[in-house]
C-alpha positions as CSV (number, residue, x, y, z in Angstrom):
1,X,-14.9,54.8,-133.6
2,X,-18.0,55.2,-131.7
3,X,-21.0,56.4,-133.0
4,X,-22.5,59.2,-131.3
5,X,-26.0,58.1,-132.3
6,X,-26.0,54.9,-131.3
7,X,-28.1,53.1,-128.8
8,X,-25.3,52.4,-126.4
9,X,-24.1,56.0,-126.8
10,X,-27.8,57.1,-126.2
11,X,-28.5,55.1,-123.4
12,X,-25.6,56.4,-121.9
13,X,-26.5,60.2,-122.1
14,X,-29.6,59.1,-120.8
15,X,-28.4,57.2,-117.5
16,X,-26.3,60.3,-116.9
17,X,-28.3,63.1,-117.1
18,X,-30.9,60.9,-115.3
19,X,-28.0,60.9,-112.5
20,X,-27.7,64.7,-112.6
21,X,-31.5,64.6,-112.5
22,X,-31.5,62.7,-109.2
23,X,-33.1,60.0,-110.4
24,X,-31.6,56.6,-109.2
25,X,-31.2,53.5,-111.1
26,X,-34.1,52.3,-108.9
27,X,-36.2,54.2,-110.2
28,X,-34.9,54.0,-113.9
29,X,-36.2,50.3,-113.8
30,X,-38.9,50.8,-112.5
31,X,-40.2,53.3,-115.5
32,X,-39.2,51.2,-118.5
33,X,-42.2,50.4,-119.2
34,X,-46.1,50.4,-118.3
35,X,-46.9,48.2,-115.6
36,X,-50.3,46.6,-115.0
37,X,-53.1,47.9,-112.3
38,X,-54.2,44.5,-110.3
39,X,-57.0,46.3,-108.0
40,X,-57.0,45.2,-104.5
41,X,-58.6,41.7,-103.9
42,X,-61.9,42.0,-101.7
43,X,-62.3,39.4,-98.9
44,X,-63.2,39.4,-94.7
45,X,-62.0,42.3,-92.9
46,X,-60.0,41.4,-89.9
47,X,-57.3,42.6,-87.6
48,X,-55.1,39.9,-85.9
49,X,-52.3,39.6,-83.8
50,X,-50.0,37.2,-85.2
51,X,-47.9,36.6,-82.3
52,X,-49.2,36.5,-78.7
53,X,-46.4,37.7,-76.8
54,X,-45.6,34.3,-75.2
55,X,-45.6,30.9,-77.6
56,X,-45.2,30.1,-80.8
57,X,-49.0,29.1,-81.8
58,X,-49.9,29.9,-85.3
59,X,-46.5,29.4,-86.5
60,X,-44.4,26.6,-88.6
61,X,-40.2,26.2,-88.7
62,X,-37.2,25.3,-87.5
63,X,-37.9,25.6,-83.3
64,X,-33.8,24.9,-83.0
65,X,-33.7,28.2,-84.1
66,X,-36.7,30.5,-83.0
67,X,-38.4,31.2,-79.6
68,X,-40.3,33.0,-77.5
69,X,-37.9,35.7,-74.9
70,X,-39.3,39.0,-73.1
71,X,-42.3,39.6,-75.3
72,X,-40.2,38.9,-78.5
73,X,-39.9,36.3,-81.7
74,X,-36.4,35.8,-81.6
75,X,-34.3,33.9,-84.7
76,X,-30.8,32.8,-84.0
77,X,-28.3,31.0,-85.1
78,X,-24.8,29.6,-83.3
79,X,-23.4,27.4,-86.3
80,X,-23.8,27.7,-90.1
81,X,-27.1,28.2,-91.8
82,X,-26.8,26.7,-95.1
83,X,-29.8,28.2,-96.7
84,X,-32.3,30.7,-95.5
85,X,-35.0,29.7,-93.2
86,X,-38.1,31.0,-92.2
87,X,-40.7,31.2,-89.3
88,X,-43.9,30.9,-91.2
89,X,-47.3,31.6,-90.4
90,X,-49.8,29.1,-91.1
91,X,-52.3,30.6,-92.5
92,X,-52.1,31.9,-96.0
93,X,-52.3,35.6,-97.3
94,X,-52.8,37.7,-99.7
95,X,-54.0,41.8,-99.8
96,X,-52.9,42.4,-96.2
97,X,-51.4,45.3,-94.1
98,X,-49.0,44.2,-91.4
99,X,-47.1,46.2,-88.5
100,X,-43.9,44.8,-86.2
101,X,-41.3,46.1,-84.8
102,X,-38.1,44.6,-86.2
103,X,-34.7,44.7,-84.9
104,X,-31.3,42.8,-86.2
105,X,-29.4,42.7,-83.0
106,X,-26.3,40.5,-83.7
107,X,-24.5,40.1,-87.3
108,X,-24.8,42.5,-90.6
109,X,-26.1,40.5,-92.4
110,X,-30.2,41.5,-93.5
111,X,-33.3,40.0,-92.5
112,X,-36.9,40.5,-93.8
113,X,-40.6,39.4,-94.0
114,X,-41.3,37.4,-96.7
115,X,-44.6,37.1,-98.6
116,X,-46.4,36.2,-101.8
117,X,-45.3,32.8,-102.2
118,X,-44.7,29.4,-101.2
119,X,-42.5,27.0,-98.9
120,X,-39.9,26.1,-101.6
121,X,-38.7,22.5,-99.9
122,X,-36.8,21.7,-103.1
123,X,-34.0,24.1,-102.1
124,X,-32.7,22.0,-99.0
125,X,-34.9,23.4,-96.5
126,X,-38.4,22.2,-95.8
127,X,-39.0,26.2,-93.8
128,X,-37.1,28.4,-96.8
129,X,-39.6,30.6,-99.1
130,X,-40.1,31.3,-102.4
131,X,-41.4,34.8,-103.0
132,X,-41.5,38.5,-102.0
133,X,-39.4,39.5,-99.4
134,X,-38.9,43.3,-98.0
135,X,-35.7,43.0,-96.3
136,X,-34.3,45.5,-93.3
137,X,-31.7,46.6,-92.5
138,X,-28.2,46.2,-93.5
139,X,-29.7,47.2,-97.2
140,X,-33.1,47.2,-97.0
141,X,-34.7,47.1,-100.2
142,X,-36.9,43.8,-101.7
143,X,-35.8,40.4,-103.0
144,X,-37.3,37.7,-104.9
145,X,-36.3,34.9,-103.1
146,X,-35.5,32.0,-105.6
147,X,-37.0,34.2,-109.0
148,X,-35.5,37.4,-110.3
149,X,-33.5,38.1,-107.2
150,X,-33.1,42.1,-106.3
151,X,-36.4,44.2,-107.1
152,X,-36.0,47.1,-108.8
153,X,-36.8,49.7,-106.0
154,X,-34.6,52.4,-104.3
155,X,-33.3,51.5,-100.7
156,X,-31.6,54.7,-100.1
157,X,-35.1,56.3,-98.6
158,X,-35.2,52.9,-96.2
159,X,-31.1,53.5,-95.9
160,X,-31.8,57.3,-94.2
161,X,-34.1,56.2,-91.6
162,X,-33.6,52.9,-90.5
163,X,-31.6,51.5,-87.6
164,X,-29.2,49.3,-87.8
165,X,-29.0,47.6,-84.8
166,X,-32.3,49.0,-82.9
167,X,-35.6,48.5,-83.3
168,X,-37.3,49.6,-86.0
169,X,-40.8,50.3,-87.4
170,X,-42.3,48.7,-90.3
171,X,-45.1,48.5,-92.2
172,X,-45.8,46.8,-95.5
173,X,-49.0,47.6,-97.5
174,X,-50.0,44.8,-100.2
175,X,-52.9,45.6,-102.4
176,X,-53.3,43.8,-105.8
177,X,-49.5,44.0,-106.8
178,X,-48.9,47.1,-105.0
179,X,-46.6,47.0,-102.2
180,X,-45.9,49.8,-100.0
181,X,-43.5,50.3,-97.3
182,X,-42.7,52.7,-94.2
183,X,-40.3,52.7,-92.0
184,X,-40.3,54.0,-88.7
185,X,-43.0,56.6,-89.7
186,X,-41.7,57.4,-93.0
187,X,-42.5,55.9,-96.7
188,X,-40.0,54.3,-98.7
189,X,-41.4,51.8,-100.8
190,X,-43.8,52.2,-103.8
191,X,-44.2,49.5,-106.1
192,X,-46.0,47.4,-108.6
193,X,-45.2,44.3,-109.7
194,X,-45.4,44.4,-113.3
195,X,-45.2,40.3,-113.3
196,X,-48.9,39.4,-111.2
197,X,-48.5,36.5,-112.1
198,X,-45.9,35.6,-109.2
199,X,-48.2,37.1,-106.5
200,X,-49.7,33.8,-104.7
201,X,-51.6,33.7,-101.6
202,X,-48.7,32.5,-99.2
203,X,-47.5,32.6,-95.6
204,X,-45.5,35.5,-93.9
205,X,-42.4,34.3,-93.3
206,X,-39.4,35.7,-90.7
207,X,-36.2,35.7,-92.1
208,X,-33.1,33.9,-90.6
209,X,-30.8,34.4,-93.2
210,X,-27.8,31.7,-94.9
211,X,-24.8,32.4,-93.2
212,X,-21.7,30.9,-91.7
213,X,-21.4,33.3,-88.6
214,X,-24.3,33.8,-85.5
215,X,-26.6,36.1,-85.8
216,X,-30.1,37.2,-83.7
217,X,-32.7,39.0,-85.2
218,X,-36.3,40.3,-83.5
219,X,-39.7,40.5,-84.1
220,X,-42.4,41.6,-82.3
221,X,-45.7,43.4,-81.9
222,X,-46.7,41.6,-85.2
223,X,-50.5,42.5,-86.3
224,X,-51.9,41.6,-89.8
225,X,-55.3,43.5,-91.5
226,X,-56.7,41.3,-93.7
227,X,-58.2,43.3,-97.2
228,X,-57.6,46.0,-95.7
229,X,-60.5,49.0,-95.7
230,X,-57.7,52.1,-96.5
231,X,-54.7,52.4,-99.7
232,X,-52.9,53.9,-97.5
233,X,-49.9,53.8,-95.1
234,X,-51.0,54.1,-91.6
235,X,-47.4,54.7,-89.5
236,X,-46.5,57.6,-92.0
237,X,-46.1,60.7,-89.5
């Protein structure tokens, strides 16, 4: 017999009349318990355009499977990728604000823009990434790539107003362990890391994701602010 007091049965009633609440399992883990307040870092102001619109200077991976075309990063595959792999900037970064249009425009499988890490060579690929990654579309969400796997934040805000197979508008906000996300215009991301201690100063890195099947994905119009003057999200409408 089941005991109507017990933690199981109360965790239970909880989750449920969280649900009738509205409140998402997203969101559930993400209140568990305090989380600590890393301020933003200070360091030299600066806007720059990570990409120039015609070459790959300032970047680091596989070229077999990223180039330049009309204006735009492109990653593709043709045959299997056996473990994700990443166009990487080569400089390093920490509290940063960065705009780019994004587009998956063949497969369903997600992309994303990784930060806060490291190149992880010991997984088989000397251009995959350990470390923060917001991912679009097919999902959305974040990821920690080789660590705890899916963060605990809600994708359906991302799910409502992204594009599946156009070009969409994103921004990502890092301050201390704070990330913050909008998508075309609108936030959907508000989170602290409660574990700090993963945050590393660490290249951006463009997804190409493992998989067995092509796929295409697009970047472009990709500007970085260095410690950036304002907390807040820029693109919001």
């Amino acid at each position: 017999m089941r005991c109507s007091n017990c933690p199981c049965a109360l965790l239970t009633t909880l989750a449920l009349t969280l649900g009738l609440a509205g409140v998402t399992p997203g969101a559930m883990a993400q209140a568990t318990g305090p989380v600590p307040v890393v301020p933003p870092r200070s360091g030299q102001n600066e806007t720059i355009r990570l990409f120039d619109g015609t070459s790959l200077n300032g970047w680091a991976g596989h070229f077999k499977h990223w180039s330049v075309d009309n204006g735009e990063i492109v990653g593709k595959n043709t045959g299997p990728v056996p473990v994700s792999t990443y166009l990487l900037t080569e400089k390093n970064y920490t509290d940063f604000r960065l705009t780019a249009k994004v587009k998956l425009a063949e497969s369903e499988m997600h992309s994303g823009i990784a930060f806060w890490g490291r190149v992880a060579t010991e997984q088989g690929d000397p251009a995959t990434y350990a470390g923060h990654l917001v991912m679009f579309p097919s999902g959305w969400g974040m990821y920690d790539l080789y660590g705890r796997n899916s963060l605990p934040v809600d994708a359906e805000p991302a799910k409502k107003v992204g594009k599946q197979h156009d070009w969409n508008d994103l921004e990502i906000l890092a301050l201390g362990n704070r990330v913050q996300v909008a998508v075309n215009g609108v936030p959907v991301i508000d989170w602290r890391d409660p574990e700090p201690n993963r945050i590393k100063a660490g290249p951006i890195g463009l997804q190409l994701h493992a998989n067995k099947v092509p796929q295409e994905v697009r970047f472009k119009d990709l500007v970085i602010e260095t410690f950036p003057k304002e907390d807040r999200l820029l693109t919001v409408k």
